[in-house]
SELUMPA-399907 format. One record per residue (C-alpha): x, y, z. Coordinates in steps of 0.25 Angstrom, whole numbers, plus 2048, in hexadecimal, padded with zeros to 3 digits. Layout:
N
XYZ...
// end
This chain:
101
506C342164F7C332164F3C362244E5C352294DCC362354D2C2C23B4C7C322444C4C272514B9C2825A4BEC242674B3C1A2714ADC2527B4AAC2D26B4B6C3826A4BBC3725D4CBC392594D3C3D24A4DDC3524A4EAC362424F0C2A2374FEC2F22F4F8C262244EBC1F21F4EEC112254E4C1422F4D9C102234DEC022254DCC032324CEC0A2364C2C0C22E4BAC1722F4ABC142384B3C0923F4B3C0624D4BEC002554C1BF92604CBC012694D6BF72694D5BF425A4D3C032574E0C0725D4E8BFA2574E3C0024A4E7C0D24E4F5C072524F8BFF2444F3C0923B4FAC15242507C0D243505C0B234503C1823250FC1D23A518C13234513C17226519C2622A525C1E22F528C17220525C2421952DC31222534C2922B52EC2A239522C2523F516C2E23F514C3524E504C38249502C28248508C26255502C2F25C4F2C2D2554F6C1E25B4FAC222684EFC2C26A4E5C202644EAC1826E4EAC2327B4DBC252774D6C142754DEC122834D2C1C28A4C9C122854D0C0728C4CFBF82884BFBF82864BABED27C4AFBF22744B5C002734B4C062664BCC1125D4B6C162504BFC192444B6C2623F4BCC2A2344C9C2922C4CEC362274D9C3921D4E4C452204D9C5021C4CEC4A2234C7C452194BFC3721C4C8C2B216
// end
């Protein structure tokens, strides 16, 4: 499976390498793009859970790296709280090697 990495910068500027078993995070999040919180961690939800179900269909189990990237996504977008306006930058997409996608 193609896995890959998207690099977020988080509101208050920390930046995080998160983890995709497959590409579908391209059809979710573009590179430069800012996020609201809420949308960016829906995004994160459907194209993790793609993602992991896509590892499902193909070795039989659903992939623990997915689920985990979405609940680590979503323990970090909760210290924010429910702030409208609050953004998250998609930095970079990033393919297995770490080479810009």
């Amino acid at each position: 499976m193609p896995e890959m990495y998207f690099d977020v910068r988080w509101p208050d500027g920390p930046t995080q390498r998160c983890y995709s078993p497959s590409t579908t995070v391209e059809d979710y999040f573009v590179p430069g793009a800012e996020y609201e919180l809420a949308e960016f961690v829906e995004r994160s939800r459907t194209a993790l859970g793609i993602a992991g179900e896509r590892v499902r269909e193909k070795f039989g189990f659903h992939c623990t790296g997915a689920s985990g990237q979405l609940a680590r996504t979503e323990r970090t977008a909760a210290a924010y709280g429910d702030v409208d306006g609050t953004k998250v930058t998609v930095e970079a997409l990033l393919g297995a090697d770490g080479s810009p996608r």
